[in-house]
BAFI-3210 file (N, C-alpha, C; in Angstrom, 3 decimals, decimal comma, padded with zeros to 6 digits):
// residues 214
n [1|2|3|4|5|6|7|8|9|10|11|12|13|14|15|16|17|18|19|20|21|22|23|24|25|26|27|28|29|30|31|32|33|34|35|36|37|38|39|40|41|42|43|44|45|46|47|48|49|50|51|52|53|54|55|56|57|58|59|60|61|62|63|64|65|66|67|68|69|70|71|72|73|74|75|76|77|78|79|80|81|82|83|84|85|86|87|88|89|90|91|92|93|94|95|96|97|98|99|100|101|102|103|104|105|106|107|108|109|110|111|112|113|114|115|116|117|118|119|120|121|122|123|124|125|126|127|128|129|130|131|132|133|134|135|136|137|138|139|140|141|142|143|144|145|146|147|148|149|150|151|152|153|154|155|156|157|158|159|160|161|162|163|164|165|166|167|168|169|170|171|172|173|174|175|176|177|178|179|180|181|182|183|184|185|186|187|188|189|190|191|192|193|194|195|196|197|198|199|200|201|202|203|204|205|206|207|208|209|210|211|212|213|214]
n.u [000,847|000,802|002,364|000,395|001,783|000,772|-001,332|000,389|000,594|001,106|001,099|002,406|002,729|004,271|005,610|005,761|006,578|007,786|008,026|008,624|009,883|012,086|015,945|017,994|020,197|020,846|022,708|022,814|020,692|020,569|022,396|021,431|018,846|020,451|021,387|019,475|018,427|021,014|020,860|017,914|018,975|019,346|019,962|021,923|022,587|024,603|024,550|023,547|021,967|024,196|024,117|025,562|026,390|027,478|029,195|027,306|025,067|023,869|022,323|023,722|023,611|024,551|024,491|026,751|028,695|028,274|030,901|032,062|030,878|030,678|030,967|031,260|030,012|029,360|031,101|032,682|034,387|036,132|037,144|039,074|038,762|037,148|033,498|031,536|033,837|035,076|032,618|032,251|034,561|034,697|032,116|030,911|028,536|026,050|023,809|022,802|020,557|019,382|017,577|015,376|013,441|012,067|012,233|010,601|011,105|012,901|016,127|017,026|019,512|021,431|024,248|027,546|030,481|033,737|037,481|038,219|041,859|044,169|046,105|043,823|042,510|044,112|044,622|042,283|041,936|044,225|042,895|040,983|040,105|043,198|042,931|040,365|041,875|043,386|041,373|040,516|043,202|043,361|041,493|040,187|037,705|034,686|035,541|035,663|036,349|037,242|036,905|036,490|037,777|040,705|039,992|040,610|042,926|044,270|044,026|045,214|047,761|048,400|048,462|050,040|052,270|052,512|052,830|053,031|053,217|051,477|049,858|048,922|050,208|048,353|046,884|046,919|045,296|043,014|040,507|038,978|035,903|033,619|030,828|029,207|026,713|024,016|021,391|018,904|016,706|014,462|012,402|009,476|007,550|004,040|000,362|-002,040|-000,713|000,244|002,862|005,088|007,550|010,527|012,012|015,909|017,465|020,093|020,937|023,132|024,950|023,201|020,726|017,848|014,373|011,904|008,221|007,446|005,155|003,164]
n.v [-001,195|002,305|005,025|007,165|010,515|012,709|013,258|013,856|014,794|017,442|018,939|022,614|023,695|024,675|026,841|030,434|033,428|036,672|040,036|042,367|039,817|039,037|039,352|042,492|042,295|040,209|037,490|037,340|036,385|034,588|033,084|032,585|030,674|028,739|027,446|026,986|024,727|023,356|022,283|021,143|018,662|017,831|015,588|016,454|019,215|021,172|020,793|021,731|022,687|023,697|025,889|025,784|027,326|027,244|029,202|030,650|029,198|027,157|025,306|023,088|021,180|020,638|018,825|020,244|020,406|023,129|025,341|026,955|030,333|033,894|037,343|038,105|036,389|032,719|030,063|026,786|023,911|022,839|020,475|022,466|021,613|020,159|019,451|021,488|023,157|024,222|025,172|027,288|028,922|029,901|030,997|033,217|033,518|032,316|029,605|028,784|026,643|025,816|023,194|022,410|020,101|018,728|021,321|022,532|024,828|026,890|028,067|030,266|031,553|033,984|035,198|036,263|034,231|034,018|032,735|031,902|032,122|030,687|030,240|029,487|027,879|025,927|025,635|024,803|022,118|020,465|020,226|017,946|014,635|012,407|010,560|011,767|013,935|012,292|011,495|013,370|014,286|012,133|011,691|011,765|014,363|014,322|013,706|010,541|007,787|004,376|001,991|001,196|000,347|001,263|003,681|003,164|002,319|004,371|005,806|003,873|004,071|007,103|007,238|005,222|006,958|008,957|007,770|007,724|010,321|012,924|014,428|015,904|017,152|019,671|019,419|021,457|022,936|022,434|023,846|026,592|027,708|031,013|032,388|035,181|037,232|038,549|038,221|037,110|034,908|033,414|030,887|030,287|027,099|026,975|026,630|025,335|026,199|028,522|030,066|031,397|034,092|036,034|037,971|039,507|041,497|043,171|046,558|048,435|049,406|048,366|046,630|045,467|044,407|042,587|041,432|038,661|037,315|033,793]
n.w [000,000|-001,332|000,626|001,881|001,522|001,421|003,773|005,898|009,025|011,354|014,384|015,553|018,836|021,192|021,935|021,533|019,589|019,711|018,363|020,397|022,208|021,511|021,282|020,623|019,172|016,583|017,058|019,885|019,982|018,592|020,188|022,474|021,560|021,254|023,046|025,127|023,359|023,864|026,009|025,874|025,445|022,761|019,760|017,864|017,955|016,910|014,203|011,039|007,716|005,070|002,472|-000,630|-003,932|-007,370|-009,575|-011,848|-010,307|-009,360|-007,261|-004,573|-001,171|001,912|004,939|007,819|010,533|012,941|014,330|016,059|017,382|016,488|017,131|014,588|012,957|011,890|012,132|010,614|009,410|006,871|003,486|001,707|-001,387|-001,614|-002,844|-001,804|-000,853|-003,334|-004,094|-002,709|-002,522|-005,140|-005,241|-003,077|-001,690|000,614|002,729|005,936|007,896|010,632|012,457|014,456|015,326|017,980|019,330|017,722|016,323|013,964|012,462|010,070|007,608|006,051|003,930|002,910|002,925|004,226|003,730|007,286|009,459|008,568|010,701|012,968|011,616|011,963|014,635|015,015|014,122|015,030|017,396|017,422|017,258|016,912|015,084|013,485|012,583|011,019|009,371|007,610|006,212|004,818|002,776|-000,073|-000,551|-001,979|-004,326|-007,285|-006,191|-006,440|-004,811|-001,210|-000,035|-001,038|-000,066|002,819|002,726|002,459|004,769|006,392|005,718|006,099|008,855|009,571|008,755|010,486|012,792|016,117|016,904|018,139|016,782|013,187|010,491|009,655|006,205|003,558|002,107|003,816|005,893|007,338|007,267|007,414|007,951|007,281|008,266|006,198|007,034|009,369|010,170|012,631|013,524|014,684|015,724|015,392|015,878|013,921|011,004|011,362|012,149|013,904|012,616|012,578|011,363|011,016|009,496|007,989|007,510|005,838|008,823|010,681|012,502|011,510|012,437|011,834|011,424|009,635|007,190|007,488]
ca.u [000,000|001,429|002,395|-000,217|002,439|-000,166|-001,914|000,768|000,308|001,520|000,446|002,924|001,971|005,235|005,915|005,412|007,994|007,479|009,644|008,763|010,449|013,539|016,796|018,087|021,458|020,438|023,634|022,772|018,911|020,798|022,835|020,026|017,886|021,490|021,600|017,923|019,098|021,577|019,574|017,020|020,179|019,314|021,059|022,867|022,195|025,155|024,095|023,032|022,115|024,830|023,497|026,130|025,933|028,167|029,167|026,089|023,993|023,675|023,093|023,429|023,569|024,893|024,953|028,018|028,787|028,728|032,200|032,035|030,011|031,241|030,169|031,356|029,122|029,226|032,605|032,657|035,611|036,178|038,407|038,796|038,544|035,560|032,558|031,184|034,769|034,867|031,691|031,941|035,548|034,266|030,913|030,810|026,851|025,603|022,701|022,680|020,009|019,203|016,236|015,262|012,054|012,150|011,498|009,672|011,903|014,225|017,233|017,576|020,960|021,658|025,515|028,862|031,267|034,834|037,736|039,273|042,975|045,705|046,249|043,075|042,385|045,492|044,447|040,642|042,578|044,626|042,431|040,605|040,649|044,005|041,666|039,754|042,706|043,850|040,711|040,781|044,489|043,275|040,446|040,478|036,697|033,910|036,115|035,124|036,612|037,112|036,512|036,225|039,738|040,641|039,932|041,009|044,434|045,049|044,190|046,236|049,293|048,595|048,258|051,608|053,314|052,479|053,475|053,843|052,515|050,171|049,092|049,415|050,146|046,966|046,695|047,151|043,592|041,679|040,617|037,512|035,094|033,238|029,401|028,725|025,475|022,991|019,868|018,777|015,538|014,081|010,865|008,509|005,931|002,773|-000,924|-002,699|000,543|000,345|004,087|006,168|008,842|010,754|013,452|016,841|018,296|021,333|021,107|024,572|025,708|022,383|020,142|016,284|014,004|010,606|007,524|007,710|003,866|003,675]
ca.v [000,000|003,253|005,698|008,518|011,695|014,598|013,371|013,503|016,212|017,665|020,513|023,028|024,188|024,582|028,060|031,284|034,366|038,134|041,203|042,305|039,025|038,848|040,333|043,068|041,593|038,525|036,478|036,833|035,719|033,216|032,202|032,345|029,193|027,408|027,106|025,938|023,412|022,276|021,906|020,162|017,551|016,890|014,654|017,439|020,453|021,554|020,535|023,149|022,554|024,437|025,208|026,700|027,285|027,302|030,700|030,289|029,582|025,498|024,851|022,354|021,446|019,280|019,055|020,283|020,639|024,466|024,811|028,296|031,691|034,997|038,552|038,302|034,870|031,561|029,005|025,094|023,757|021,162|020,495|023,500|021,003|019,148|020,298|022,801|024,230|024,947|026,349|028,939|029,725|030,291|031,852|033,405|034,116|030,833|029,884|028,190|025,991|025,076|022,843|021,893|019,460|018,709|022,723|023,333|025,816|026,779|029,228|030,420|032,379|034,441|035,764|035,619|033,372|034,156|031,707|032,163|032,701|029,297|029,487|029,351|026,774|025,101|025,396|023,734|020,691|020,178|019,654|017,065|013,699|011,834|009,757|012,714|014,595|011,536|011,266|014,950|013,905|011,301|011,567|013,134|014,656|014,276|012,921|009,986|006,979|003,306|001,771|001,364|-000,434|002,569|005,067|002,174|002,003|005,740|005,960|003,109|004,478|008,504|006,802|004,972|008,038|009,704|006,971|008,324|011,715|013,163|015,350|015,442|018,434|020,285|019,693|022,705|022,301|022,050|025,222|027,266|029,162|031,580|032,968|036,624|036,875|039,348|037,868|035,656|034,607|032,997|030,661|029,163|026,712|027,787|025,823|026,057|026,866|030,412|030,381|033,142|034,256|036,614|038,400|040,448|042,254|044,292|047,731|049,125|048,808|048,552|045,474|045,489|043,206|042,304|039,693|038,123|035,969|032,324]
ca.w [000,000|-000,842|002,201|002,191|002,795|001,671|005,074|007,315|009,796|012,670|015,159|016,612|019,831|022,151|022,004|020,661|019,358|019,055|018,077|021,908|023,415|021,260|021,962|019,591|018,452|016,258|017,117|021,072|019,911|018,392|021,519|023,729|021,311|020,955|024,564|025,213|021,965|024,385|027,837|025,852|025,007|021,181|019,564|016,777|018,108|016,088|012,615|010,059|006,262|004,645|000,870|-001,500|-005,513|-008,559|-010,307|-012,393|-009,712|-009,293|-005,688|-003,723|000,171|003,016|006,596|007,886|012,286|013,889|015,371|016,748|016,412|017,202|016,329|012,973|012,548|012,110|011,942|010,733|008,722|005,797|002,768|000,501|-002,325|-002,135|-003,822|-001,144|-000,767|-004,257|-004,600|-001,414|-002,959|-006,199|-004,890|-001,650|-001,035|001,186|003,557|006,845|008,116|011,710|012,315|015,808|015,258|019,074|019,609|016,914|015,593|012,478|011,841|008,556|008,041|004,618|003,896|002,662|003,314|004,076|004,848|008,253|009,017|008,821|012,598|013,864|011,515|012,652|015,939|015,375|013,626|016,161|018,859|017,134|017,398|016,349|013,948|012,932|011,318|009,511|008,288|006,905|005,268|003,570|002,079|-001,267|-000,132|-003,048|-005,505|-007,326|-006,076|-006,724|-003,466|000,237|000,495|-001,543|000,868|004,185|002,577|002,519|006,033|007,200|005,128|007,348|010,382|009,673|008,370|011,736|014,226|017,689|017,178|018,439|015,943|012,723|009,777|008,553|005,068|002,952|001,527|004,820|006,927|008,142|006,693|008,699|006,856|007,910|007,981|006,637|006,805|010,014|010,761|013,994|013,171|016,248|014,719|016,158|015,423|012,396|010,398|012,069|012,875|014,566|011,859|013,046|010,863|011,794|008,229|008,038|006,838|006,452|009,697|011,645|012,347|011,085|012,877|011,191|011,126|008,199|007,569|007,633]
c.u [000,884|001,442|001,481|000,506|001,838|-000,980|-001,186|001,083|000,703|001,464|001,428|002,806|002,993|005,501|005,921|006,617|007,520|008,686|010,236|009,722|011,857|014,602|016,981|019,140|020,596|021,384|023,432|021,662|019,500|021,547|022,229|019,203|019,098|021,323|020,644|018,315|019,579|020,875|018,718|017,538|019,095|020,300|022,367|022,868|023,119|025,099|023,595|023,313|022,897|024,680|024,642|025,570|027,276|028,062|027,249|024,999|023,486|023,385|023,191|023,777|023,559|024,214|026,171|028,140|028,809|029,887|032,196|030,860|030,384|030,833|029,934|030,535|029,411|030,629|032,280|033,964|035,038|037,110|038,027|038,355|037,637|034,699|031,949|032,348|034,791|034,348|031,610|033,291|035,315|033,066|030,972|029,625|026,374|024,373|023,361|021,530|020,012|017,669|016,167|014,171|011,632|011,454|010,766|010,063|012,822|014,813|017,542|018,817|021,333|023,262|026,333|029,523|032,550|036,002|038,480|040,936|043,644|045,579|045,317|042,343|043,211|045,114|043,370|041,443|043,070|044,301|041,332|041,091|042,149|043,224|041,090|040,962|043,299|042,929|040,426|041,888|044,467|042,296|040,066|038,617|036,107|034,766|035,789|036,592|036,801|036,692|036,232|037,810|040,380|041,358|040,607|042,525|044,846|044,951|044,963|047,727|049,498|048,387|050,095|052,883|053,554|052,670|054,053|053,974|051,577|049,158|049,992|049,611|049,164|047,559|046,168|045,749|042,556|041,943|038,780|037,011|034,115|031,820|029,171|027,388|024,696|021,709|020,141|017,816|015,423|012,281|010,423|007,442|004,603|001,493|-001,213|-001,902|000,692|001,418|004,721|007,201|009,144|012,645|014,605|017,394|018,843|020,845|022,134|025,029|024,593|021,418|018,460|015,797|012,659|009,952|007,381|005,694|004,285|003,673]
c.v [001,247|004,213|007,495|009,893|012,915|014,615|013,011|014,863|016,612|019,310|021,131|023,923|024,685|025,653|029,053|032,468|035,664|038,957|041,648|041,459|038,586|039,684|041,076|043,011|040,261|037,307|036,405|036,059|034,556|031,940|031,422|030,796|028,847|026,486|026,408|024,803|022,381|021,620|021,240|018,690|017,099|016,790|015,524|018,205|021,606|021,472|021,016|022,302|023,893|024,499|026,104|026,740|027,693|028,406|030,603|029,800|028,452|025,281|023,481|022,054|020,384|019,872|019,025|020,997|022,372|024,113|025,972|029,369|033,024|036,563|038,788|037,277|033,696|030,420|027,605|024,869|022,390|021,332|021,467|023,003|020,000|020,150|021,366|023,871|024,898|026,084|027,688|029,699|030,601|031,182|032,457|033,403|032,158|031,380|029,052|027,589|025,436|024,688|021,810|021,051|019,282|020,310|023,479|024,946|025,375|028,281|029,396|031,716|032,602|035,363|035,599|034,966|033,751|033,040|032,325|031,358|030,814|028,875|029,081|027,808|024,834|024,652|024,297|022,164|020,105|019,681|019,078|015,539|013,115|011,135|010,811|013,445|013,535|011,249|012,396|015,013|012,878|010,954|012,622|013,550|015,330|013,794|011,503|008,311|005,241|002,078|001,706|001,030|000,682|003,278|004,611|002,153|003,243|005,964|004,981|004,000|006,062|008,182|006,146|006,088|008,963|009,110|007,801|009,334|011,935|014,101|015,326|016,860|018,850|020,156|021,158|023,639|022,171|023,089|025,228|028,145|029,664|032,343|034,210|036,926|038,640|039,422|037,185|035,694|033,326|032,259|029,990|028,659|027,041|026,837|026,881|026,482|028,155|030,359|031,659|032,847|035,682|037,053|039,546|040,484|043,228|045,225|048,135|048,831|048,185|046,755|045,788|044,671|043,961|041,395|039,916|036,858|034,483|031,908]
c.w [000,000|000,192|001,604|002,592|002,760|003,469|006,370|007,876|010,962|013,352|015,894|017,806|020,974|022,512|021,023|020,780|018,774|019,155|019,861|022,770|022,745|021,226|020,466|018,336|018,055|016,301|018,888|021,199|020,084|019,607|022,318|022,962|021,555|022,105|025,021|024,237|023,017|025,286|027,385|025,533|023,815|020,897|018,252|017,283|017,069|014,437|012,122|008,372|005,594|002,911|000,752|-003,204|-006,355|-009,095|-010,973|-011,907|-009,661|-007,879|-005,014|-001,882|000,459|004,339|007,038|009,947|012,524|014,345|016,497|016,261|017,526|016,795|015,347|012,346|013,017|011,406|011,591|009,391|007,798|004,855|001,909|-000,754|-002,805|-002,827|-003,006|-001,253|-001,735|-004,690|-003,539|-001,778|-004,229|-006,511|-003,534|-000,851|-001,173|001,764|004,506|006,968|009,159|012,111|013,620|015,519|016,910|020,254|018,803|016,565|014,412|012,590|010,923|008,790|006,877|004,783|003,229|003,470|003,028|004,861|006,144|008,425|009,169|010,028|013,257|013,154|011,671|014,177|016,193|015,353|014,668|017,786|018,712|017,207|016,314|014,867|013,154|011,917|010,258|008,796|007,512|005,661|004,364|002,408|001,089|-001,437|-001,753|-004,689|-006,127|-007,035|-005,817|-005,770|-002,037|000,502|000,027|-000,774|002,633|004,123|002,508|004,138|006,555|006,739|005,933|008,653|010,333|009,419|009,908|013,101|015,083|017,270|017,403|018,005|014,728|011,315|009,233|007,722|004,534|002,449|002,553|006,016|007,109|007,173|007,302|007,360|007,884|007,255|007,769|006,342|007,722|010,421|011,691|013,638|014,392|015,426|015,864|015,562|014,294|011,371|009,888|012,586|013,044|012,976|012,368|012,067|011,394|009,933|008,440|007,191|007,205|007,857|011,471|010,998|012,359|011,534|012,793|011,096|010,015|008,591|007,348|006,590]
res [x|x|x|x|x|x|x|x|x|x|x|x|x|x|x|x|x|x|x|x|x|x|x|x|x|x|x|x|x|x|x|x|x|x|x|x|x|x|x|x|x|x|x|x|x|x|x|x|x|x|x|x|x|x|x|x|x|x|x|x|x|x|x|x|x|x|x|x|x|x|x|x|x|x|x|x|x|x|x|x|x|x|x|x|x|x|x|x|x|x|x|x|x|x|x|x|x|x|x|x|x|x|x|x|x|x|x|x|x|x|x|x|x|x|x|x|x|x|x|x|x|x|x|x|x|x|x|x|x|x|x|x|x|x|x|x|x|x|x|x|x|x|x|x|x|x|x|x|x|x|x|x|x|x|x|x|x|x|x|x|x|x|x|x|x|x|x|x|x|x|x|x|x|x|x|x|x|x|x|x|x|x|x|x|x|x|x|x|x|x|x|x|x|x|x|x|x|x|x|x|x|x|x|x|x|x|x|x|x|x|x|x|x|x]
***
């Protein structure tokens, strides 16, 4: 029997969001849900759909971890040379994507993307797991490759190259990129799919905050 999905439905009722009850900086708004995120212990809380696009305007989108966020925005790292790196080198204008189902919220997040500096991406690397950076060094990320043994035998061979260290050289190719945001909206689902939206837009150097309808 096929699965009925026009009739699958669901009511949000958990909480509600006005211009009144949110703060006026939209990166402390944003602090303030992260934090509830955490306290409610979900299982990502860090996980954001990161869409990019191709000069010409192709997009597509992963999920890629939060690492940091700081006045200037939002931090998560990967290989310059996979297919996102490309396209945020080659394009700079991204989105973000945070989607709580649990709180019946979403973060949308509109900006450029710039990379951040060597050291600091030196630094993230570094205080990742042993495992984790060799799997960063070896993995020629979105490339098309021939198998699993493949990709098992490049990591055995950077794990042996690095015997008895405890860290291991960032690859040249693998840093941070940080999205400065100027667009971020704040959604609460609400019944009847009467949800709060709640936008923050940059003007020059000032922040705009507007309901947006459902």
């Amino acid at each position: 029997m096929a699965l009925d999905i026009a009739s699958l439905r669901k009511e949000y009722t958990k909480e509600e969001l006005s211009i009144e009850s949110v703060n006026h900086d939209p990166l402390t708004q944003f602090l303030s849900w992260f934090d509830e995120a955490l306290a409610a212990d979900l299982p990502e809380p860090t996980a954001m759909v990161l869409s990019s696009a191709t000069p010409d305007g192709r997009p597509s989108s992963r999920v890629v971890l939060l690492k940091s966020v700081d006045d200037d925005g939002f931090v998560w790292y990967t290989n310059y040379q996979s297919r996102k790196g490309a396209e945020l080198l080659s394009n700079p204008h991204a989105s973000l994507l945070f989607f709580w189902p649990e709180l019946e919220r979403q973060i949308r997040i509109e900006g450029t993307v710039t990379t951040v500096s060597p050291e600091l991406s030196t630094q993230y690397f570094h205080s990742r797991p042993f495992e984790s950076q060799v799997g960063a060094a070896a993995s020629p990320q979105s490339q098309v490759v021939t198998s699993r043994e493949f990709l098992e035998e490049r990591f055995a061979a950077v794990t042996a190259a690095n015997a008895g260290r405890e860290n291991i050289d960032k690859p040249e190719h693998w840093g941070g990129f940080k999205l400065v945001p100027s667009s971020i909206e704040f959604w609460q689902g609400r019944p009847s799919r009467m949800h709060d939206r709640i936008r923050y837009r940059k003007e020059e150097v000032q922040w705009v905050t507007e309901r947006l309808a459902p």
